[in-house]
One Martini backbone bead per residue (centre of mass of N, CA, C, O) as a GRO file, in nm:
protein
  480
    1UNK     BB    1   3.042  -1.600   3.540
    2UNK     BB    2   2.880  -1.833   3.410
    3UNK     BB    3   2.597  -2.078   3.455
    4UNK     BB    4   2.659  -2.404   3.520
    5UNK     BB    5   2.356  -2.623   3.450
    6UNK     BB    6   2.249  -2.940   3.415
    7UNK     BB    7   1.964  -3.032   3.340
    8UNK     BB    8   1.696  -3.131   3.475
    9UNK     BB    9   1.531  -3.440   3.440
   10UNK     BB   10   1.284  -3.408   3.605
   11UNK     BB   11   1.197  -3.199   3.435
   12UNK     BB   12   0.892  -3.108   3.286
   13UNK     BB   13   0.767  -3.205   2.962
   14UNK     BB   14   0.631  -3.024   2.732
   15UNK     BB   15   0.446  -3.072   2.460
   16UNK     BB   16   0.583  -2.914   2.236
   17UNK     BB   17   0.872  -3.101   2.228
   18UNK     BB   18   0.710  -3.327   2.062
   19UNK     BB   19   0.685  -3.193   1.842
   20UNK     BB   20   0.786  -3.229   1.494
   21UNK     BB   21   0.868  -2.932   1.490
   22UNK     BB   22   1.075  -2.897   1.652
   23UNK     BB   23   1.339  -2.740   1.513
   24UNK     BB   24   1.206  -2.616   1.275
   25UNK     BB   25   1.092  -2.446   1.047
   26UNK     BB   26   0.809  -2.351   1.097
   27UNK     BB   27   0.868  -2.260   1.410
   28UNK     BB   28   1.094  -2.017   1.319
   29UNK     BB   29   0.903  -1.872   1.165
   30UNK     BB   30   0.690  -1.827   1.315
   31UNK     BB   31   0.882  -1.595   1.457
   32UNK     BB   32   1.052  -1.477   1.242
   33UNK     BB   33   0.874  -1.305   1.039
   34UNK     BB   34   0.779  -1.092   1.233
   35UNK     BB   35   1.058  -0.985   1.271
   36UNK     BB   36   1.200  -0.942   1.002
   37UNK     BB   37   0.966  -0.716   0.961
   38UNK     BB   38   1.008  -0.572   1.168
   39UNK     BB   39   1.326  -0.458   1.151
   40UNK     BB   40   1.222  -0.403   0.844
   41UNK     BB   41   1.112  -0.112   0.959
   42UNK     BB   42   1.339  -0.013   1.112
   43UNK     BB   43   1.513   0.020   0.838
   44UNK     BB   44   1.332   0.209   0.691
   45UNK     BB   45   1.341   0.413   0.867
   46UNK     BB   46   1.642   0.504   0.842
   47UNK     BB   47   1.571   0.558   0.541
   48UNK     BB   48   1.401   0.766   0.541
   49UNK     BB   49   1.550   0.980   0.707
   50UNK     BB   50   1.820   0.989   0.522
   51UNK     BB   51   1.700   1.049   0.276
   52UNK     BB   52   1.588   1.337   0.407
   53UNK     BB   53   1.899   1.427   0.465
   54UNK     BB   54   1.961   1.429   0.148
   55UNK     BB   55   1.721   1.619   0.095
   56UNK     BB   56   1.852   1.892   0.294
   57UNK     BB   57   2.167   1.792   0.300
   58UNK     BB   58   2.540   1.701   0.314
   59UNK     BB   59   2.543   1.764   0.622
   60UNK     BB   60   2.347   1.629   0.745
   61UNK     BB   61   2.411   1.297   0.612
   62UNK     BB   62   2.687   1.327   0.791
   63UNK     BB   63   2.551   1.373   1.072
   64UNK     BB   64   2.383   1.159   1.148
   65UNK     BB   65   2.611   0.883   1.166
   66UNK     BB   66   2.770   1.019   1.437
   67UNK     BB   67   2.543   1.122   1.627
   68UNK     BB   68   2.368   0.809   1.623
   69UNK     BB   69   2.604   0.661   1.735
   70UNK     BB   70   2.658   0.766   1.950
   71UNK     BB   71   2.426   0.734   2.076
   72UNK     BB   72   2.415   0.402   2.067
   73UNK     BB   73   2.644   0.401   2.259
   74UNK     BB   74   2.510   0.471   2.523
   75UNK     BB   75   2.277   0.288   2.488
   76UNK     BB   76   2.402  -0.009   2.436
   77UNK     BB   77   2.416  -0.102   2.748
   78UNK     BB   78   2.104  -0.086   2.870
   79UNK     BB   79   2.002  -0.229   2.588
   80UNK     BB   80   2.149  -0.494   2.625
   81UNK     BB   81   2.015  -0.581   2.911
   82UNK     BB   82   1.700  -0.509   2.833
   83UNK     BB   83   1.726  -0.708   2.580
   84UNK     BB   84   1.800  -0.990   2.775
   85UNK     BB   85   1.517  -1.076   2.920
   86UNK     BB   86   1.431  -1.268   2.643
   87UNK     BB   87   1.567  -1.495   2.801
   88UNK     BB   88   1.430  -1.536   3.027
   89UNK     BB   89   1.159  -1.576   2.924
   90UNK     BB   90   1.224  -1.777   2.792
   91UNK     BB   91   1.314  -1.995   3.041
   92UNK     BB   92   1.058  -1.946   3.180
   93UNK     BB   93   0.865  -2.043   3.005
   94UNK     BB   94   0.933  -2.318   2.934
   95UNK     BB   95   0.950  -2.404   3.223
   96UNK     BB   96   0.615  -2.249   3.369
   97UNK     BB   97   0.697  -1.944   3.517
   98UNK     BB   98   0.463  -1.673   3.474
   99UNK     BB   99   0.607  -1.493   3.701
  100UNK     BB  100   0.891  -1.475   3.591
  101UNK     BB  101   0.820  -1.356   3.351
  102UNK     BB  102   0.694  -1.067   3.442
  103UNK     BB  103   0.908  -0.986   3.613
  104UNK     BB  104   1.152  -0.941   3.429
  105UNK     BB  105   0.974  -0.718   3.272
  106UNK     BB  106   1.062  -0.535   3.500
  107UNK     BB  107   1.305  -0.464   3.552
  108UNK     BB  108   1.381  -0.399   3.312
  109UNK     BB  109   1.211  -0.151   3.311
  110UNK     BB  110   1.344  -0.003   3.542
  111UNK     BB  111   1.621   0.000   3.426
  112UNK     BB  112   1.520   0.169   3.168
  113UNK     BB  113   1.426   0.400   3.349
  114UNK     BB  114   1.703   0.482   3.477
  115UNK     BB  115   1.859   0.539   3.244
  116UNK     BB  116   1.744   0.725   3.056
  117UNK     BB  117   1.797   0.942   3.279
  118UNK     BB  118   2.082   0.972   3.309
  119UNK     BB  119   2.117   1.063   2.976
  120UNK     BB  120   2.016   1.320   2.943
  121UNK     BB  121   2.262   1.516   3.044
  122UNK     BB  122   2.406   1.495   2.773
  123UNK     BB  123   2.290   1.728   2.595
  124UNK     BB  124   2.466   1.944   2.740
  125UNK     BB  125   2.749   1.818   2.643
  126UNK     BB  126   2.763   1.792   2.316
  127UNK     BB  127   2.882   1.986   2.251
  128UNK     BB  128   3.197   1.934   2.321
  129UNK     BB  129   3.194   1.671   2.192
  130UNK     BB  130   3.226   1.754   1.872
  131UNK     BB  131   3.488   1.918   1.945
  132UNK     BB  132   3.657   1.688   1.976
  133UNK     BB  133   3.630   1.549   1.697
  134UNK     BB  134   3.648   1.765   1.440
  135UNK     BB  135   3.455   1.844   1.262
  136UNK     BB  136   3.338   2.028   1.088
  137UNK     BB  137   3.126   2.259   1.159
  138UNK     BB  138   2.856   2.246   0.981
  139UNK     BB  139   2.850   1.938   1.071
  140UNK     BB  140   2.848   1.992   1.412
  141UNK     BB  141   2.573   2.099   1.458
  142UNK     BB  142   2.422   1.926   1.341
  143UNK     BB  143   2.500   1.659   1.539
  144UNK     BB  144   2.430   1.822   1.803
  145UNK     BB  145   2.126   1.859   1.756
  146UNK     BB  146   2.086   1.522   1.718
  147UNK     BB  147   2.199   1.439   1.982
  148UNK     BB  148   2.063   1.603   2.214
  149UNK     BB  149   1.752   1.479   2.146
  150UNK     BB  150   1.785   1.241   2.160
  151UNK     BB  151   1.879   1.200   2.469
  152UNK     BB  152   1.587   1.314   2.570
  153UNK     BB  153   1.477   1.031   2.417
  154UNK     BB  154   1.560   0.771   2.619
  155UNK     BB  155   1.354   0.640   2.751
  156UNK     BB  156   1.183   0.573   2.459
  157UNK     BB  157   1.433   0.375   2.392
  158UNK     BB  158   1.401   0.154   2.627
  159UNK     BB  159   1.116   0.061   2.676
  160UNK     BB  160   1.013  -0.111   2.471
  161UNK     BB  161   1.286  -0.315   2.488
  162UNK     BB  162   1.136  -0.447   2.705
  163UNK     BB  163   0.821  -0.478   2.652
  164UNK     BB  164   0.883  -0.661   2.445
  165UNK     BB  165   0.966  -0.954   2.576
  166UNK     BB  166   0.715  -1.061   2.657
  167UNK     BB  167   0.670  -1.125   2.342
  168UNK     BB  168   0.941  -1.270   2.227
  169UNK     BB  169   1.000  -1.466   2.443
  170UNK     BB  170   0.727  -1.619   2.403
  171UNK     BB  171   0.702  -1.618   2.036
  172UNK     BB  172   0.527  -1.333   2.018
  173UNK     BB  173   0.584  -1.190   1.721
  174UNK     BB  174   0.321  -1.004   1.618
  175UNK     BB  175   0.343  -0.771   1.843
  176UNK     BB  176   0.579  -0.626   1.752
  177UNK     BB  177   0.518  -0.590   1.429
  178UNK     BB  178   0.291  -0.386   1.489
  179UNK     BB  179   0.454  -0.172   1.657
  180UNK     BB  180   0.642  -0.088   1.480
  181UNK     BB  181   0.468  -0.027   1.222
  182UNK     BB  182   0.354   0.192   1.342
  183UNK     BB  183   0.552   0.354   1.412
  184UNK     BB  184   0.670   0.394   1.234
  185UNK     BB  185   0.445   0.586   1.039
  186UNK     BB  186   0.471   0.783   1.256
  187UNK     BB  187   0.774   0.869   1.168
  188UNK     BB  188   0.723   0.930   0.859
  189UNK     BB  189   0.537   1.154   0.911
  190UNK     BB  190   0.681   1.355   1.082
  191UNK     BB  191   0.971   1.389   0.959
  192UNK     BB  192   0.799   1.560   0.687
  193UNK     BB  193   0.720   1.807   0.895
  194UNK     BB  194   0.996   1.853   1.071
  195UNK     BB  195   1.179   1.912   0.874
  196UNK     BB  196   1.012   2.093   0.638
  197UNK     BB  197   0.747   2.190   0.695
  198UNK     BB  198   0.406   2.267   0.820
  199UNK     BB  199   0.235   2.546   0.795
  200UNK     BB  200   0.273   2.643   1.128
  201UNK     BB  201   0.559   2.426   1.099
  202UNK     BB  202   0.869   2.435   1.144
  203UNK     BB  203   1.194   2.427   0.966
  204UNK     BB  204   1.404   2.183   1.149
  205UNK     BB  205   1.547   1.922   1.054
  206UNK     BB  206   1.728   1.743   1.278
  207UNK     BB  207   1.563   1.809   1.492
  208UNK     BB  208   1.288   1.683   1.376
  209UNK     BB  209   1.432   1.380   1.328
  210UNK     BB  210   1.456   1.352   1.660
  211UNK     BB  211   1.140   1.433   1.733
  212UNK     BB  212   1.027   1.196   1.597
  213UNK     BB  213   1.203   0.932   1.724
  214UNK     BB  214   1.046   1.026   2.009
  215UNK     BB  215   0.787   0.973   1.933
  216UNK     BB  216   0.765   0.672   1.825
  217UNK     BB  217   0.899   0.575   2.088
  218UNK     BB  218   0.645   0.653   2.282
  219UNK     BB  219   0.408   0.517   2.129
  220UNK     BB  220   0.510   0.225   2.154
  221UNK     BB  221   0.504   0.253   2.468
  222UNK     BB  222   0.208   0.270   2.466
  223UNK     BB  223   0.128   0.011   2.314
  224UNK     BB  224   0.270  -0.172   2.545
  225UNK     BB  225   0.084  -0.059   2.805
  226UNK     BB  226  -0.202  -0.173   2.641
  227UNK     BB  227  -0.164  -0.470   2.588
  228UNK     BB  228  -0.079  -0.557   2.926
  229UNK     BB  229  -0.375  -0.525   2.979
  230UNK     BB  230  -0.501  -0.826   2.872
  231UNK     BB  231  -0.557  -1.126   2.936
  232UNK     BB  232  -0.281  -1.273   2.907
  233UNK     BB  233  -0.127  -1.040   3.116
  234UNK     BB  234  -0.345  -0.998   3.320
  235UNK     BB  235  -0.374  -1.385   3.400
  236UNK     BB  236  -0.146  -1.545   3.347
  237UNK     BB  237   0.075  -1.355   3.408
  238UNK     BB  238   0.014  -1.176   3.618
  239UNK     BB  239   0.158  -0.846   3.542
  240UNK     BB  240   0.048  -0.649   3.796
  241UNK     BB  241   0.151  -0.819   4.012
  242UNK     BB  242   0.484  -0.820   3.960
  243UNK     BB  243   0.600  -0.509   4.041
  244UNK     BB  244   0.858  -0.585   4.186
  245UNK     BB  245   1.112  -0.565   4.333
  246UNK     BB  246   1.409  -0.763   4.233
  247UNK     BB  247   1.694  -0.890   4.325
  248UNK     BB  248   1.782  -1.140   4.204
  249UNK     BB  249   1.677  -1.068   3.915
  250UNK     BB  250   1.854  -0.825   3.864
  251UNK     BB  251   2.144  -0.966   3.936
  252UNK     BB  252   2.093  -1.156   3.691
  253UNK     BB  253   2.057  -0.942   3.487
  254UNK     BB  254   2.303  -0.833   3.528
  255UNK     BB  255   2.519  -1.043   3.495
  256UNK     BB  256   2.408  -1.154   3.191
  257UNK     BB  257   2.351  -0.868   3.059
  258UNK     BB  258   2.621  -0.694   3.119
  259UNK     BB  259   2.794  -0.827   2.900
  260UNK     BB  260   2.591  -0.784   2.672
  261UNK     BB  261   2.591  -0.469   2.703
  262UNK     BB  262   2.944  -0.457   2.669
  263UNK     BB  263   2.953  -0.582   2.377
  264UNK     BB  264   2.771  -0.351   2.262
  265UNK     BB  265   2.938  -0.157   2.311
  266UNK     BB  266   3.197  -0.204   2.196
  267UNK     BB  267   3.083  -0.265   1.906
  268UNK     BB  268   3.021   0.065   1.855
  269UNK     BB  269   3.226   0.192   1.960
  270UNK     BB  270   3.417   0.099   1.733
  271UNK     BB  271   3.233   0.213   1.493
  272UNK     BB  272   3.264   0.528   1.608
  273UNK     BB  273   3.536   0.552   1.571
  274UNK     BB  274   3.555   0.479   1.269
  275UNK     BB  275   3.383   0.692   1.182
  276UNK     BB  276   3.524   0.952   1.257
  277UNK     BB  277   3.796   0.873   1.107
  278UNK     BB  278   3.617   0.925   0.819
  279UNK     BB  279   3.535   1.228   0.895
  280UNK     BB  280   3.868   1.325   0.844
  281UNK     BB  281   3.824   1.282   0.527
  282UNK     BB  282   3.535   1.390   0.504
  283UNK     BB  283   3.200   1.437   0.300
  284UNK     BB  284   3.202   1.241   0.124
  285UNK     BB  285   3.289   0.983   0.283
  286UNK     BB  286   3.116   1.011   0.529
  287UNK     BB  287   2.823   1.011   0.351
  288UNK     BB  288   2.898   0.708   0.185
  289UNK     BB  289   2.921   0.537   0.482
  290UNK     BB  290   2.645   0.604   0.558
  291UNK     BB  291   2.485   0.469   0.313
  292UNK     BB  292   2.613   0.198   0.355
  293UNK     BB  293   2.531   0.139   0.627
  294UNK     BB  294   2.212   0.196   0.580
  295UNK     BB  295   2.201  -0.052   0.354
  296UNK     BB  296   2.271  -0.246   0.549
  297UNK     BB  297   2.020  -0.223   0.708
  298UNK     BB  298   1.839  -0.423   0.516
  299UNK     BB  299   2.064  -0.679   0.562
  300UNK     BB  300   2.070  -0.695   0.906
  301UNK     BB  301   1.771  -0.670   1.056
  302UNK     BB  302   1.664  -0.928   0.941
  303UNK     BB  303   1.866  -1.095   1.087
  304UNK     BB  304   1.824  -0.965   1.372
  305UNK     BB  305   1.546  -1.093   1.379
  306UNK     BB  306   1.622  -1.444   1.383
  307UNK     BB  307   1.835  -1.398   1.632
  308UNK     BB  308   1.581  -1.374   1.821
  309UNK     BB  309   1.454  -1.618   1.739
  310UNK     BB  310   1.654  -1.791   1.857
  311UNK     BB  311   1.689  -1.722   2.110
  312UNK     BB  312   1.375  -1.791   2.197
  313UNK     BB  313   1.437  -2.126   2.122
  314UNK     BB  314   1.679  -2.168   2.344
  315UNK     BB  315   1.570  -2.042   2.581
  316UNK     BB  316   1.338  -2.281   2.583
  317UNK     BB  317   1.477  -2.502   2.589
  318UNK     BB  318   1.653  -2.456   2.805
  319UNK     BB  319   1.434  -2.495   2.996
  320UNK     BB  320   1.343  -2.757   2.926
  321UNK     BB  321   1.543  -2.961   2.873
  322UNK     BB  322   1.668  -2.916   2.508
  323UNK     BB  323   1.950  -2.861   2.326
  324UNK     BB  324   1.923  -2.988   2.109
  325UNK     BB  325   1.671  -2.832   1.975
  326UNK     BB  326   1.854  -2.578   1.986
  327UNK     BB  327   2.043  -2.638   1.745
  328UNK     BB  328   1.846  -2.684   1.521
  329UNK     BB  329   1.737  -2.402   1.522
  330UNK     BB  330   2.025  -2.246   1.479
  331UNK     BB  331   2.092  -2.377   1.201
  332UNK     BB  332   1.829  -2.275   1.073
  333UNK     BB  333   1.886  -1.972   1.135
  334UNK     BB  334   2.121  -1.959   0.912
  335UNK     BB  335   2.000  -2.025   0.665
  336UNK     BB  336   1.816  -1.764   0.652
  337UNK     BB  337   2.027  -1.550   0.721
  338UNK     BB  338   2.175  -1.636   0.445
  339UNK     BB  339   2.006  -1.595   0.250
  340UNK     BB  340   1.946  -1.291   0.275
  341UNK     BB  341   2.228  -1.186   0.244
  342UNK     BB  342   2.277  -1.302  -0.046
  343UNK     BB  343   2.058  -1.119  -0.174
  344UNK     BB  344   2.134  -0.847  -0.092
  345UNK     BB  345   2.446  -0.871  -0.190
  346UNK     BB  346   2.352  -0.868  -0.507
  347UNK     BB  347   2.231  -0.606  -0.526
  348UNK     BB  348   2.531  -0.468  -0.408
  349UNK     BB  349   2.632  -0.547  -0.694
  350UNK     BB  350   2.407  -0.570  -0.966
  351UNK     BB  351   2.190  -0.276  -0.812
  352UNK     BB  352   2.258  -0.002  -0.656
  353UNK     BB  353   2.081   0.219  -0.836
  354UNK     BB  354   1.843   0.160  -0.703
  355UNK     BB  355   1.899   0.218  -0.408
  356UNK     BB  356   2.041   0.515  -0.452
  357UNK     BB  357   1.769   0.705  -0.589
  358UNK     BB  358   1.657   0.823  -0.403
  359UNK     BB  359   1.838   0.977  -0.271
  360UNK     BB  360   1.885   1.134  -0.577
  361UNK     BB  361   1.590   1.291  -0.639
  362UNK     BB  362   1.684   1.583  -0.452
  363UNK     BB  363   1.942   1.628  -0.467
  364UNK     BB  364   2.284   1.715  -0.562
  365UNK     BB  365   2.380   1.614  -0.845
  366UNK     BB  366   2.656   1.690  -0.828
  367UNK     BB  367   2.755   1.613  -0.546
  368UNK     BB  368   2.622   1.348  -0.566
  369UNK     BB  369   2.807   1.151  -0.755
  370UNK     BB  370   3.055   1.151  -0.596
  371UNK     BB  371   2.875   0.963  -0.318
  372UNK     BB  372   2.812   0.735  -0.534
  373UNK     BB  373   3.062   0.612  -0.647
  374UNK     BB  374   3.134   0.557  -0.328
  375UNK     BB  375   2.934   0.355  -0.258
  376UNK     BB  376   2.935   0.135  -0.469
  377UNK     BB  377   3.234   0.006  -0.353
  378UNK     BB  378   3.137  -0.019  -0.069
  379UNK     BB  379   2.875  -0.241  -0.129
  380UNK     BB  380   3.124  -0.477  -0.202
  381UNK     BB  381   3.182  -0.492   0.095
  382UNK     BB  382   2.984  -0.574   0.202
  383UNK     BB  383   2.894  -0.826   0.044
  384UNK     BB  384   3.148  -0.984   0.165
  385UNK     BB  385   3.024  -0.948   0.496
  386UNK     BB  386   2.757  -1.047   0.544
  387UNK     BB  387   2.747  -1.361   0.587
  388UNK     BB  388   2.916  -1.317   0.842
  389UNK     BB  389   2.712  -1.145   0.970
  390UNK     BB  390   2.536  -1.383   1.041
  391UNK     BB  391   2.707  -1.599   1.177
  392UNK     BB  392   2.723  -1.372   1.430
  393UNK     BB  393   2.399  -1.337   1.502
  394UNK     BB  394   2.334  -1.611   1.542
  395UNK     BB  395   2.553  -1.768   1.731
  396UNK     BB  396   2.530  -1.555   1.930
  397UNK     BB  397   2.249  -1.581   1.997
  398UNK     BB  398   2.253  -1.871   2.102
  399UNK     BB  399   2.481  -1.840   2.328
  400UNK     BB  400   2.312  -1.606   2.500
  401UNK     BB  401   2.078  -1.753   2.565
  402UNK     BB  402   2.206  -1.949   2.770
  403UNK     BB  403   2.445  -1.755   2.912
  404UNK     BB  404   2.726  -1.693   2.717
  405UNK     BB  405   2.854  -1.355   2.748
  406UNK     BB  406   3.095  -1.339   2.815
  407UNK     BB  407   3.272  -1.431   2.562
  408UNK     BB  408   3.158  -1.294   2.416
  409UNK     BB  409   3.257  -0.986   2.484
  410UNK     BB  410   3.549  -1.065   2.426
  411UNK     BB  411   3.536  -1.092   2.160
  412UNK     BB  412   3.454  -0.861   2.053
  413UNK     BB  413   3.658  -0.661   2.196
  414UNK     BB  414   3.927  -0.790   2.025
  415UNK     BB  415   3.792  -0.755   1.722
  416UNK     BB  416   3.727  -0.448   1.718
  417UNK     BB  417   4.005  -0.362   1.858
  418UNK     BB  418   4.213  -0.545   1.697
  419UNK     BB  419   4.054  -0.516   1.360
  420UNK     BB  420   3.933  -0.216   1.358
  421UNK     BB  421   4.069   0.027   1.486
  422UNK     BB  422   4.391  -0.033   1.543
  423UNK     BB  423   4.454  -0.055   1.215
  424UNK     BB  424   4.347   0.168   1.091
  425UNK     BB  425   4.495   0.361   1.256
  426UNK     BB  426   4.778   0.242   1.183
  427UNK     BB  427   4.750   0.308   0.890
  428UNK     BB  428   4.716   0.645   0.891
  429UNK     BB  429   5.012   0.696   1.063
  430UNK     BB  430   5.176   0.569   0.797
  431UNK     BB  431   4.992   0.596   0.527
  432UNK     BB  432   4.709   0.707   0.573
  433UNK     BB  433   4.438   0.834   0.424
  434UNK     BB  434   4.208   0.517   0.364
  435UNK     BB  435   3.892   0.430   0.290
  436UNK     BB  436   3.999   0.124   0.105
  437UNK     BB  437   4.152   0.007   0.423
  438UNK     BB  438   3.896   0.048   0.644
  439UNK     BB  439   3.730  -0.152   0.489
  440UNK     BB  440   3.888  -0.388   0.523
  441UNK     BB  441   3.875  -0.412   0.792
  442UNK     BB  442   3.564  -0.411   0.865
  443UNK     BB  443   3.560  -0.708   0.698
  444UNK     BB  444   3.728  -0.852   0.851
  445UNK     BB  445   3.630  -0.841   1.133
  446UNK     BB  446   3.363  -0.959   1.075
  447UNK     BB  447   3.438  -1.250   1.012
  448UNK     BB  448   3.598  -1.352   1.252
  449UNK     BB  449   3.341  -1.318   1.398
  450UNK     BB  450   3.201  -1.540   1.280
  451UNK     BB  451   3.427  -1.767   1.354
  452UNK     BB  452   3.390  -1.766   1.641
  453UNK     BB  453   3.108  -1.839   1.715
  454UNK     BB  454   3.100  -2.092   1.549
  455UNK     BB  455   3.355  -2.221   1.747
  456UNK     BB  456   3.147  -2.214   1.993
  457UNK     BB  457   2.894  -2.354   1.865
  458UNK     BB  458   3.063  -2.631   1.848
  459UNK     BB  459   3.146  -2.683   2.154
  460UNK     BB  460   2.909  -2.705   2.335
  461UNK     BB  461   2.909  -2.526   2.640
  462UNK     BB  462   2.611  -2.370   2.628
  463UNK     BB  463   2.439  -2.628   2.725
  464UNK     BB  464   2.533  -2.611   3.010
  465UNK     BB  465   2.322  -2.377   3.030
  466UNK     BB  466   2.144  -2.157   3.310
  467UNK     BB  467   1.953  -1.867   3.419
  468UNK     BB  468   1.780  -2.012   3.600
  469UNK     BB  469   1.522  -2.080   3.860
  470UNK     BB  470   1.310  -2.322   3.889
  471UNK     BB  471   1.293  -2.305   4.228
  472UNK     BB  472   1.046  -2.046   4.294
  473UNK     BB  473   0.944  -1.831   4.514
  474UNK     BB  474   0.783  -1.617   4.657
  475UNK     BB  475   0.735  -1.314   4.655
  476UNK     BB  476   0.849  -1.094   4.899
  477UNK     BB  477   0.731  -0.869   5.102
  478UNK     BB  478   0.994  -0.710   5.110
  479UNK     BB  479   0.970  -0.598   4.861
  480UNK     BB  480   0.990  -0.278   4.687
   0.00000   0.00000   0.00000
């Protein structure tokens, strides 16, 4: 369970809450904008990469989205644990304890890498898994060269993660920014010599799609472990010298950010299992589901940049022991992220046919005007569950950023398999397969989410929770 503490009066109150910025907007954007770019960079790249698989074939990008999402299944417990991290730094950084935001940083770092490592073995099982799944052939090969390959570069789609928190919990998101930016750019280049064939390189297709995405979070990688070289990471808070294995804060990390990464698995694990479903009634549905959830990634991951701003600025806030001020901030970050959501959703109500003019420009004229009529109308269901899709993402992130984890994961678990799987499964197994009752479930979904996190954020029992140690010793000689 959570752990309740009611933050001491005694603890010494920073200069920054003093500031009547503090809790205001000028503070949030200042986090949330380079976030916000950050992940739109990150959405960008999905979505050139959809672009491309748009146009290398119509079996390439129904096979995209459920190899994709499989594997952010697998990823997605240890990635959820990885980047919960950013919780401990900011409410460590809050603090003043610069030495336990360094240690947070290497455990998240060595979870990520033996998780990243213990994945690699699925590669070698991915055929027998698509075979269970039953998509058609075609679209099976191409899955399953996808997902192998992602795979193979698990450990630097988790690295980066880790290696982030440093920056996002301490409220520098300028430096995400720039790496995720440079990153994304570097997989733009690959994505396009691998996919369709270069000079002396030949065209690899899903597989080049794949080491493009794992060459990019390499280089990420090493982005970030040149940054922590620098005199902020290498002085103020001696990043080098604290580089033991720390049991009570890996315990810590495993307590609070296990719910938090079975929250992410589970709410996944459902989207994973819709996906399969749409996938059984055809390649012309699989693939307008995919551009559809494709195009969704353009106004939910700028969404979820705001989400880590607000975690950032609760996680100090309640270091600081100023709940109060955490609350400003996060309905605050709701305002933000709900006008982003209303935007995007007007553009897929009243301009879609811009949006999917790319995916159409190499394309195959007739199969796809089929995969467009229906992406049009999966669109307008985007469009009305966006909204809700904000107050879930601001608010999940608000109570867990102070500790309440719990809660969460069995939220997410009871909304995705009570509203979304089994409603699914249940309708088709009555009245059949339709692809526009499978959308209403995920719609109702995720609403119901957004208004269950929304009361859970207004009974303020978040307020008392705590995730750190206020007075820690030094790490003992006897650490690993």
């Amino acid at each position: 369970m959570e752990s309740e503490v009611t933050p001491s009066p005694s603890l010494p109150q920073p200069a920054s809450i003093q500031t009547p910025l503090a809790g205001g907007y000028v503070e949030l954007l200042a986090i949330a904008v380079p976030m916000v770019l950050s992940s739109s960079t990150q959405s960008l790249m999905h979505v050139v990469d959809r672009v491309f698989m748009t146009w290398y074939s119509k079996e390439a990008v129904a096979a995209a989205l459920p190899a994709g999402i499989l594997f952010w299944s697998c990823l997605s417990l240890p990635f959820g644990i990885v980047s919960y991290a950013n919780a401990f730094v900011a409410q460590y950084d809050g603090a003043k304890q610069p030495a336990r935001v360094a240690a947070a940083v290497w455990q998240a770092a060595y979870f990520a890498l033996a998780c990243g490592l213990l994945l690699i073995p699925c590669a070698w099982f991915s055929g027998a898994l698509f075979d269970l799944v039953g998509h058609e052939d075609s679209v099976r090969k191409l899955e399953t060269e996808y997902f192998s390959w992602l795979c193979l570069g698990a450990v630097f789609a988790l690295l980066p993660a880790a290696l982030s928190t440093f920056y996002s919990g301490r409220g520098k998101t300028r430096m995400v920014l720039l790496v995720n930016g440079a990153s994304v750019m570097v997989n733009a280049v690959l994505v396009v010599i691998l996919v369709f064939g270069w000079g002396p390189i030949p065209k690899l297709g899903m597989t080049g799609a794949a080491i493009a995405t794992n060459l990019a979070n390499a280089f990420a990688t090493l982005c970030y472990v040149f940054l922590l070289t620098r005199s902020d990471a290498r002085d103020t808070y001696q990043f080098w010298t604290h580089w033991r294995f720390d049991r009570r804060l890996m315990r810590d990390l495993l307590k609070f950010g296990g719910p938090s990464g079975l929250q992410m698995f589970l709410d996944v694990a459902g989207f994973t299992a819709f996906i399969i479903v749409i996938g059984w009634i055809g390649k012309h549905e699989l693939a307008a589901t995919n551009i559809a959830f494709n195009l969704n990634t353009l106004a939910f991951t700028p969404v979820i940049g705001v989400g880590i701003a607000v975690s950032t600025l609760v996680g100090q806030r309640i270091g600081e022991g100023r709940p109060d001020i955490a609350e400003k901030s996060a309905r605050k970050g709701f305002v933000v992220a709900g006008g982003i959501m209303a935007f995007c959703g007007s553009v897929y109500v009243f301009a879609p046919q811009i949006l999917l003019a790319p995916y159409a420009y190499h394309a195959d004229g007739e199969n796809f005007q089929a995969v467009r009529d229906v992406v049009v109308v999966l669109l307008r269901f985007v469009a009305l569950y966006s909204f809700f899709d904000a107050m879930a993402i601001v608010f999940g992130s608000a109570v867990r950023a102070a500790g309440d984890t719990t809660f969460s994961m069995i939220a997410t678990c009871l909304c995705a398999w009570g509203l979304l799987v089994t409603p699914t499964y249940l309708t088709w197994k009555f009245y059949g397969p339709s692809l526009f009752w499978s959308w209403i479930w995920c719609t109702v979904y995720v609403t119901v989410l957004g208004f269950v996190f929304l009361i859970r954020f207004r009974s303020g029992r978040w307020k008392t929770m705590n995730l750190i140690h206020h007075e820690s010793p030094p790490l003992p000689e006897t650490h690993l």
